[in-house]
CHARMM internal coordinates of N, CA and C (Angstrom, degrees):
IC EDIT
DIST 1 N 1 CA 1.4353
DIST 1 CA 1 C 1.5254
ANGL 1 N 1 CA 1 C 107.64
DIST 1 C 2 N 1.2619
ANGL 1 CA 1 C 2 N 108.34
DIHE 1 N 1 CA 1 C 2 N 128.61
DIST 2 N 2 CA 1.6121
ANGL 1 C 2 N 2 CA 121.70
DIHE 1 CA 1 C 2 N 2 CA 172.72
DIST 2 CA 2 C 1.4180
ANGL 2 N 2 CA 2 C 116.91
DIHE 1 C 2 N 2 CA 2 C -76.23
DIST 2 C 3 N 1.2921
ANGL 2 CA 2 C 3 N 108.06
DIHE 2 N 2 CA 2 C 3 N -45.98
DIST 3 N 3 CA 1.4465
ANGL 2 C 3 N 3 CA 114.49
DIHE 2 CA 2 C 3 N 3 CA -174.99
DIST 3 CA 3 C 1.8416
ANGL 3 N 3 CA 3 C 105.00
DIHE 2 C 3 N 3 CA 3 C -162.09
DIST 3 C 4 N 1.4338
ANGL 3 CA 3 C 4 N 100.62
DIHE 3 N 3 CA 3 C 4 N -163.94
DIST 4 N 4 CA 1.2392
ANGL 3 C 4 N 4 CA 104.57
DIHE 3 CA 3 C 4 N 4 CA 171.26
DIST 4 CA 4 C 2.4425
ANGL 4 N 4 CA 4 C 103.61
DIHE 3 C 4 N 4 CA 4 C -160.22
DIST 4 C 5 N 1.2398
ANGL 4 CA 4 C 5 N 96.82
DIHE 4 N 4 CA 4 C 5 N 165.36
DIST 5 N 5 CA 1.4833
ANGL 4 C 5 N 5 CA 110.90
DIHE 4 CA 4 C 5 N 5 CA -162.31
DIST 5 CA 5 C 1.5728
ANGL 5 N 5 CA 5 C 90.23
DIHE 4 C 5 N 5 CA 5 C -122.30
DIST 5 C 6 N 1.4117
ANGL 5 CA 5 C 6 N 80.76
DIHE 5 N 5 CA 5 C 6 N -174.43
DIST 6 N 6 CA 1.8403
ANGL 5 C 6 N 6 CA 93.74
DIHE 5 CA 5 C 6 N 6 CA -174.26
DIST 6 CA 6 C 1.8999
ANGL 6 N 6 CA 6 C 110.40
DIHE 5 C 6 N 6 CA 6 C 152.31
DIST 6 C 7 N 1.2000
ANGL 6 CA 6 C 7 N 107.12
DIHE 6 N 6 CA 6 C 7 N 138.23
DIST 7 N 7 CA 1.4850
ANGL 6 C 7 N 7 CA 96.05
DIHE 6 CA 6 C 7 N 7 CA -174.22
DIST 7 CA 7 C 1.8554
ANGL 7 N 7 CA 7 C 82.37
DIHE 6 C 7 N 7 CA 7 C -138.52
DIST 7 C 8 N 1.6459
ANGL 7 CA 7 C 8 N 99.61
DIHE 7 N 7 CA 7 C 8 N 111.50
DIST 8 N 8 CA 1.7260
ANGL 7 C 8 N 8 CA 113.46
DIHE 7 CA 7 C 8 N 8 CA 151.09
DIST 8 CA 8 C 1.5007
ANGL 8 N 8 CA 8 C 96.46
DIHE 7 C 8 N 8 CA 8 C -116.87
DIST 8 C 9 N 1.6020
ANGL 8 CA 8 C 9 N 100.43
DIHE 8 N 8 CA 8 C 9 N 138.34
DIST 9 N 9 CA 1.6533
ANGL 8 C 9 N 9 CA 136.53
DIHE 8 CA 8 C 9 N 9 CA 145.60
DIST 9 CA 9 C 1.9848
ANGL 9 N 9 CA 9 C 116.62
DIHE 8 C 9 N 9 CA 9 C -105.47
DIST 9 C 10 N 1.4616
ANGL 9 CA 9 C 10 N 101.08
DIHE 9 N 9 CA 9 C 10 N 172.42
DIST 10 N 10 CA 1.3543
ANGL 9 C 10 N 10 CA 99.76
DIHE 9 CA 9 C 10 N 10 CA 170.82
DIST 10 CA 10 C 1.5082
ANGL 10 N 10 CA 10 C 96.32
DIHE 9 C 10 N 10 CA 10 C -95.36
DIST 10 C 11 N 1.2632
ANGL 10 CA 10 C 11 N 107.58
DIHE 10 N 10 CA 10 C 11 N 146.40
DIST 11 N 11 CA 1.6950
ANGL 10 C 11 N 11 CA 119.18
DIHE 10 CA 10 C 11 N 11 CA 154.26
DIST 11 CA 11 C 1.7983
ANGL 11 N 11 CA 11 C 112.01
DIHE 10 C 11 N 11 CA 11 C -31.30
DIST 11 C 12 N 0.8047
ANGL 11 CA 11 C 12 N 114.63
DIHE 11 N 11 CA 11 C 12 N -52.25
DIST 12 N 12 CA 1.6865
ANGL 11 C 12 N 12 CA 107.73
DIHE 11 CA 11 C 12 N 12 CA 166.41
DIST 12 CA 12 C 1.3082
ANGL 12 N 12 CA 12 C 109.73
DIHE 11 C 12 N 12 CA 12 C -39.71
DIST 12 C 13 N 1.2170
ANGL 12 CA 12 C 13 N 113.20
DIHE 12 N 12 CA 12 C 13 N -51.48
DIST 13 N 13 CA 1.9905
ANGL 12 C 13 N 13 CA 117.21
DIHE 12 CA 12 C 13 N 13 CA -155.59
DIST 13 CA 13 C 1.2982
ANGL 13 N 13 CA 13 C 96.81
DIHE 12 C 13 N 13 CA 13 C -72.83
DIST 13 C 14 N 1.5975
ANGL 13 CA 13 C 14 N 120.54
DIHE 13 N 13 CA 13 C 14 N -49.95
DIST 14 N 14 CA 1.6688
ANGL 13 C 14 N 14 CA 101.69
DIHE 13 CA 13 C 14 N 14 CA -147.08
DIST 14 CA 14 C 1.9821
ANGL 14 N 14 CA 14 C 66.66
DIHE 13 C 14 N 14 CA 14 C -174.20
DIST 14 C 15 N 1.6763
ANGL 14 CA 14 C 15 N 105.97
DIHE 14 N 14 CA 14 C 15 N 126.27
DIST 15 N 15 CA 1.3403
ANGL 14 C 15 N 15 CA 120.15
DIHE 14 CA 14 C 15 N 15 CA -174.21
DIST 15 CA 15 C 1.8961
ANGL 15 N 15 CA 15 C 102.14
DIHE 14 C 15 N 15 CA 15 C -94.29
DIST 15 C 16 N 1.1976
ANGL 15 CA 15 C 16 N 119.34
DIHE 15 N 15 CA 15 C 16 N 159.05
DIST 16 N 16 CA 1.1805
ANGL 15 C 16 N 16 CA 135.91
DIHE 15 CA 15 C 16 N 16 CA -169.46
DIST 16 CA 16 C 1.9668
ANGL 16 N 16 CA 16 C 109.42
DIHE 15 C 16 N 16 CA 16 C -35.56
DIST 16 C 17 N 1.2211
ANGL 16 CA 16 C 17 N 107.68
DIHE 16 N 16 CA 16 C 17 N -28.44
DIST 17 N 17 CA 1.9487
ANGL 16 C 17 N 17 CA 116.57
DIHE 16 CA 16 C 17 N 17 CA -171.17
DIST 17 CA 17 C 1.4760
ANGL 17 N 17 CA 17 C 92.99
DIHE 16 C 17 N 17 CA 17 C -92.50
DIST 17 C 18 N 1.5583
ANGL 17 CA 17 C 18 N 115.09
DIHE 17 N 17 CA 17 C 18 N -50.12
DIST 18 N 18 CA 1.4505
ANGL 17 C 18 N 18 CA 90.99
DIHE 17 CA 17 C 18 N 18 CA 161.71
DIST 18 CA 18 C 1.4090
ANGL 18 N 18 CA 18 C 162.92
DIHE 17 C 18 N 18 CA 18 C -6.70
DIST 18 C 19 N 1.5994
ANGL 18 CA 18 C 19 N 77.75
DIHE 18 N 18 CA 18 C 19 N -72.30
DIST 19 N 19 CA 1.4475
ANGL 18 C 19 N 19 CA 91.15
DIHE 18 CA 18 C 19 N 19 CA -172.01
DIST 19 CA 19 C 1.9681
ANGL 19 N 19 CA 19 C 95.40
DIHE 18 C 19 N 19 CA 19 C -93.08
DIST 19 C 20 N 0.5076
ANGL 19 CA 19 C 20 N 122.03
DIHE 19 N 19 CA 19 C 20 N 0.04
DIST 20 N 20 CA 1.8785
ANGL 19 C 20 N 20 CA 129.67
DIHE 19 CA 19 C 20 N 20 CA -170.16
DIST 20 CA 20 C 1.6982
ANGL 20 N 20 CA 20 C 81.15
DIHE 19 C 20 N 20 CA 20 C -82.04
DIST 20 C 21 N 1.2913
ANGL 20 CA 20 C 21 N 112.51
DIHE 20 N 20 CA 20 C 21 N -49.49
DIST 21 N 21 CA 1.9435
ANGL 20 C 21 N 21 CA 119.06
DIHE 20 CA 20 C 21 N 21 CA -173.30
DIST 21 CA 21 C 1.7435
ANGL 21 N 21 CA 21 C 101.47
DIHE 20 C 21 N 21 CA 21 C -59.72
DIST 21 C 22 N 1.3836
ANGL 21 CA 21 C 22 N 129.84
DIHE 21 N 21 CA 21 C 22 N -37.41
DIST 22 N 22 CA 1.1936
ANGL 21 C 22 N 22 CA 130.79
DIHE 21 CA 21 C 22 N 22 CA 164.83
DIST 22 CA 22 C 1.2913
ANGL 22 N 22 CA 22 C 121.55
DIHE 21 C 22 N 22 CA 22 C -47.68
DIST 22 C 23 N 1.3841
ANGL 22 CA 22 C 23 N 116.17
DIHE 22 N 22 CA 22 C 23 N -44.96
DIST 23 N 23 CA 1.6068
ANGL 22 C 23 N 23 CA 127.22
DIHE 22 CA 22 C 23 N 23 CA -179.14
DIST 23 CA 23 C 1.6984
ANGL 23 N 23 CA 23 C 114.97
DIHE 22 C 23 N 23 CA 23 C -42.98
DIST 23 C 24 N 1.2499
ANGL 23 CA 23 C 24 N 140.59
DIHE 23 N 23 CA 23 C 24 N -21.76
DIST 24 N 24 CA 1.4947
ANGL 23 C 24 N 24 CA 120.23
DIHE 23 CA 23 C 24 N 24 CA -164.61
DIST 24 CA 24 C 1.8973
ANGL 24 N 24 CA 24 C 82.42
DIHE 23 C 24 N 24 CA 24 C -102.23
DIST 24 C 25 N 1.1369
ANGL 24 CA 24 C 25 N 126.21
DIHE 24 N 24 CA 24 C 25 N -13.38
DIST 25 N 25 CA 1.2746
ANGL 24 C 25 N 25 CA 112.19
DIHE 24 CA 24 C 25 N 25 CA -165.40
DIST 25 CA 25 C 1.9977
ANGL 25 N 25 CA 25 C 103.11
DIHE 24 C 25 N 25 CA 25 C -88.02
DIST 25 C 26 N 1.6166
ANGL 25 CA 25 C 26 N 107.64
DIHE 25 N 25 CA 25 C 26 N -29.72
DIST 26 N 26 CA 1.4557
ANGL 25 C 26 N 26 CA 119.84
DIHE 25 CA 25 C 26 N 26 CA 174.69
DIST 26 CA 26 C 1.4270
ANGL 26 N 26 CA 26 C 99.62
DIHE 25 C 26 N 26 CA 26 C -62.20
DIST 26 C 27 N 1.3743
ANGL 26 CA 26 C 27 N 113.96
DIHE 26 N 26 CA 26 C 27 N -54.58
DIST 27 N 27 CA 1.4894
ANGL 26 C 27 N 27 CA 107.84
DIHE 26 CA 26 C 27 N 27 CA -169.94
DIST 27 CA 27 C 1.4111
ANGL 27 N 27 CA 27 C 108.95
DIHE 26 C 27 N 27 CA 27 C -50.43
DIST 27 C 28 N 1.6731
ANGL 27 CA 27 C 28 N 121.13
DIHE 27 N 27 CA 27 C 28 N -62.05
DIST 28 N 28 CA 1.1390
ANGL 27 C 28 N 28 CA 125.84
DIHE 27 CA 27 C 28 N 28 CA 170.18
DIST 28 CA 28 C 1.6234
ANGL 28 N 28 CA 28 C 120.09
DIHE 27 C 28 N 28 CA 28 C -23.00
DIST 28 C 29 N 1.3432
ANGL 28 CA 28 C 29 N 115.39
DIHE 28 N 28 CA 28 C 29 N -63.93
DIST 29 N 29 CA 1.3718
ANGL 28 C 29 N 29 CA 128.72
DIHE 28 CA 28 C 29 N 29 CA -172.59
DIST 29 CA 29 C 1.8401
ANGL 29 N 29 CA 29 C 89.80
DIHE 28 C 29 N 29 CA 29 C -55.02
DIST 29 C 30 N 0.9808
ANGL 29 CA 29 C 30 N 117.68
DIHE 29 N 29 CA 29 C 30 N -84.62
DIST 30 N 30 CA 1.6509
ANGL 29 C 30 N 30 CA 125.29
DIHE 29 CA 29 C 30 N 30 CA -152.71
DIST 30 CA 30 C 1.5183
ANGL 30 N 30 CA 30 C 82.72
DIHE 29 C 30 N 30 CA 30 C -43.45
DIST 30 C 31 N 1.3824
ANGL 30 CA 30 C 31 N 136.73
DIHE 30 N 30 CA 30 C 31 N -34.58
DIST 31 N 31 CA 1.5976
ANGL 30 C 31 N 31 CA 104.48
DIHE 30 CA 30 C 31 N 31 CA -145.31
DIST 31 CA 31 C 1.8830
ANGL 31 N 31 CA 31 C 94.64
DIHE 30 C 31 N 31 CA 31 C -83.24
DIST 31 C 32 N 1.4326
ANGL 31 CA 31 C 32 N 88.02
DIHE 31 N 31 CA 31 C 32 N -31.81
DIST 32 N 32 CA 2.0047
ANGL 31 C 32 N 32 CA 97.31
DIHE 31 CA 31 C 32 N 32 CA 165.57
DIST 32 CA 32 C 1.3913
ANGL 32 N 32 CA 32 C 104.83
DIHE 31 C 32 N 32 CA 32 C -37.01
DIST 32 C 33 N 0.8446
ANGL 32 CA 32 C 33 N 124.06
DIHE 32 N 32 CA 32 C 33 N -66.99
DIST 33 N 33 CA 1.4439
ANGL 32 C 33 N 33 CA 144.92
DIHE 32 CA 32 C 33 N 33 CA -170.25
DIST 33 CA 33 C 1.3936
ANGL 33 N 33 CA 33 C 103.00
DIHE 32 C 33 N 33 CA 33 C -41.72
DIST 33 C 34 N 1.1202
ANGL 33 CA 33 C 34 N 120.17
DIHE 33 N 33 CA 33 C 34 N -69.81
DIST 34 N 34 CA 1.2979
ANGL 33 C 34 N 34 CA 123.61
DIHE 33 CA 33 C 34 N 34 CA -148.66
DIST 34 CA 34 C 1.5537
ANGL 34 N 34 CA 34 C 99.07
DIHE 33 C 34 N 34 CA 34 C -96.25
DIST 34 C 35 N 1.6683
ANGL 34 CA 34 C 35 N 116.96
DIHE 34 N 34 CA 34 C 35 N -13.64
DIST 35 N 35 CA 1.6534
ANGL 34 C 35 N 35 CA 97.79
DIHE 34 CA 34 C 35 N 35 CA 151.31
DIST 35 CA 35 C 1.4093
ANGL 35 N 35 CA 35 C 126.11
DIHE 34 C 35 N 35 CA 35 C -111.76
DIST 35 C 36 N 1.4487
ANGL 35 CA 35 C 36 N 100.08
DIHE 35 N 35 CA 35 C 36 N 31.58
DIST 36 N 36 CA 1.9313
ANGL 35 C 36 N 36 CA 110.18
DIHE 35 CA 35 C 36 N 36 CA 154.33
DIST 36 CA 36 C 1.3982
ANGL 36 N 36 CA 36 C 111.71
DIHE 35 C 36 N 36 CA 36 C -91.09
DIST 36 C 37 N 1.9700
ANGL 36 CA 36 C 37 N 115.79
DIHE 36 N 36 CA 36 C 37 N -16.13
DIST 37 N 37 CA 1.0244
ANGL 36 C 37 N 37 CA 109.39
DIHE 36 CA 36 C 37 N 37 CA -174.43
DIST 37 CA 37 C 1.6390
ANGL 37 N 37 CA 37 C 115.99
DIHE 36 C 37 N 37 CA 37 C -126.74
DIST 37 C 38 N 1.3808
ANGL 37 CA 37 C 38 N 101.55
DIHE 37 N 37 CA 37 C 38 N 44.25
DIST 38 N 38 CA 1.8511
ANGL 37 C 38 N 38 CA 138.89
DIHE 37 CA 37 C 38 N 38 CA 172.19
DIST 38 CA 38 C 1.5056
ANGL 38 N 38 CA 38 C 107.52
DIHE 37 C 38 N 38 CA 38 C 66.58
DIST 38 C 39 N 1.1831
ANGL 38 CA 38 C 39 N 115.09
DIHE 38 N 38 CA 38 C 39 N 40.43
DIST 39 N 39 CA 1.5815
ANGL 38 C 39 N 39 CA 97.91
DIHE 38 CA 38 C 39 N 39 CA 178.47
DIST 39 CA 39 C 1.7734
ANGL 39 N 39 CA 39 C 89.04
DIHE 38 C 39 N 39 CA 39 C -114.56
DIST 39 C 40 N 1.6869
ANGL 39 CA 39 C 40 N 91.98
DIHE 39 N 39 CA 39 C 40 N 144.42
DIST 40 N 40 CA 1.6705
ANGL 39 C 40 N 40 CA 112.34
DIHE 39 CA 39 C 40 N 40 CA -167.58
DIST 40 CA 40 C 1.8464
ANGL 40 N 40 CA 40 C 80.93
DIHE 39 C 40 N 40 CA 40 C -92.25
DIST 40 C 41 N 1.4958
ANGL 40 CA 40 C 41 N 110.12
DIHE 40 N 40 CA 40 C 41 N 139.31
DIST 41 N 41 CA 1.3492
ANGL 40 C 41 N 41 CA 107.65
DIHE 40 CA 40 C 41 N 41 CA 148.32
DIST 41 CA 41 C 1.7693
ANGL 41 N 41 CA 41 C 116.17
DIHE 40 C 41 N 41 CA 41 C -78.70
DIST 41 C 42 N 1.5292
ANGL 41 CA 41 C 42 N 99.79
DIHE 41 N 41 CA 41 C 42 N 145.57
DIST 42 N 42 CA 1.6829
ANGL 41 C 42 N 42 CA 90.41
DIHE 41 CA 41 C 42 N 42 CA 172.83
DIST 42 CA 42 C 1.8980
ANGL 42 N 42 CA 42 C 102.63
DIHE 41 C 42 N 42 CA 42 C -111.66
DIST 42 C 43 N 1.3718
ANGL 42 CA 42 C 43 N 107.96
DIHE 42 N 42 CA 42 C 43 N 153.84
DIST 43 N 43 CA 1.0139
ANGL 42 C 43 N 43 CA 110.81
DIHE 42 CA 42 C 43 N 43 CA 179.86
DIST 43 CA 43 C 1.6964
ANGL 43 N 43 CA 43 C 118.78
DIHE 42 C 43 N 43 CA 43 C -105.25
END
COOR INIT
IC SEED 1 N 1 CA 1 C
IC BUILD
């Protein structure tokens, strides 16, 4: 493991469905991530 991600807000900012709506764009980013930094996904 290289690293690790994670997205907390307060309940004020952005409520629990919110941030769940953020999730396909984190996944996106980390998987960027982790094939700028040579790891092959396997399927």
């Amino acid at each position: 493991m290289l690293a690790a991600t994670s997205i907390s807000v307060p309940d004020v900012v952005l409520n629990r469905d919110q941030v769940l709506e953020l999730l396909p764009e984190l996944l996106a980013t980390t998987r960027a991530i982790s094939a700028d930094c040579g790891y092959e996904e396997r399927v």
